[in-house]
C-alpha positions as CSV (number, residue, x, y, z in Angstrom):
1,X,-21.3,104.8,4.0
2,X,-24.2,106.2,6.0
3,X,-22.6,105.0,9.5
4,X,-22.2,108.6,11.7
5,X,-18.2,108.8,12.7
6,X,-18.6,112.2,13.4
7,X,-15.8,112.6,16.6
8,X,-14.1,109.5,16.1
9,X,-10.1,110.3,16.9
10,X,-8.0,108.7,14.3
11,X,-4.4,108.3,13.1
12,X,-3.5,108.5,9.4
13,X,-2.2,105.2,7.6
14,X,0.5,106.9,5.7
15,X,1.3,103.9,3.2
16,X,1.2,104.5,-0.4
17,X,1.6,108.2,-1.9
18,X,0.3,110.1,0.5
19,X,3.4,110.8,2.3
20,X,4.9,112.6,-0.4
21,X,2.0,115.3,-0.6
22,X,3.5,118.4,0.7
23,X,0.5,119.0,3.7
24,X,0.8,115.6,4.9
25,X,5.1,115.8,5.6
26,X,4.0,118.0,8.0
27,X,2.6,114.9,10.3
28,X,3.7,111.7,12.1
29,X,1.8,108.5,12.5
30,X,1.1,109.4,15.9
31,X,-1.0,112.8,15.2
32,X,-4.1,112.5,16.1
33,X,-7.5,113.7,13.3
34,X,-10.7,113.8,14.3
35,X,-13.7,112.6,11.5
36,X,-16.3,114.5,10.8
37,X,-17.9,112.9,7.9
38,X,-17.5,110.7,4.4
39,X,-17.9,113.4,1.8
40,X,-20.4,113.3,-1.5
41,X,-16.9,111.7,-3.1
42,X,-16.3,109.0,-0.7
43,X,-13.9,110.6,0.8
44,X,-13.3,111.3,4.9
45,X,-13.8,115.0,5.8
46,X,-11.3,115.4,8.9
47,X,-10.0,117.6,11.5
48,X,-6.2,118.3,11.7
49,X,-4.0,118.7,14.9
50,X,-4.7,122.1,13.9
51,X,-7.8,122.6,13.4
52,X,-8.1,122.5,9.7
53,X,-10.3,120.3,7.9
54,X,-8.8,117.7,5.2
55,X,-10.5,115.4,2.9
56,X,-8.9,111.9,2.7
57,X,-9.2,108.3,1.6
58,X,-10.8,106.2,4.1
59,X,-8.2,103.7,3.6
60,X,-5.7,106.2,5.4
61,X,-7.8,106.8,8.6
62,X,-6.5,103.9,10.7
63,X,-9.9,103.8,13.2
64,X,-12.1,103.1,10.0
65,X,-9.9,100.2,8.2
């Protein structure tokens, strides 16, 4: 996981559990995330609609799967 995806735009693959996670109701499948970077924990740093960042699985990111 040492590819750079800083800047990549991404929708979120909401299959699974993540749905029910109270920060994610807030989003459709059409929001748009930008990547920043794949965290110490193998996760994917992001940036919300908003401007917040938000650590994910990459199997949610659509543009890395």
């Amino acid at each position: 996981m040492t590819e750079n995806i800083k800047g990549i735009k991404t929708t979120i693959n909401f299959r699974g559990d993540l749905k029910v996670e109270s920060y994610w109701k807030q989003w459709d499948t059409d929001d748009v995330f930008t990547c920043v970077k794949y965290t110490k924990a193998g996760l994917v740093l992001l940036i919300d609609p908003n401007g917040e960042e938000i650590s994910v699985a990459k199997r949610q990111v659509n543009a890395l799967i």
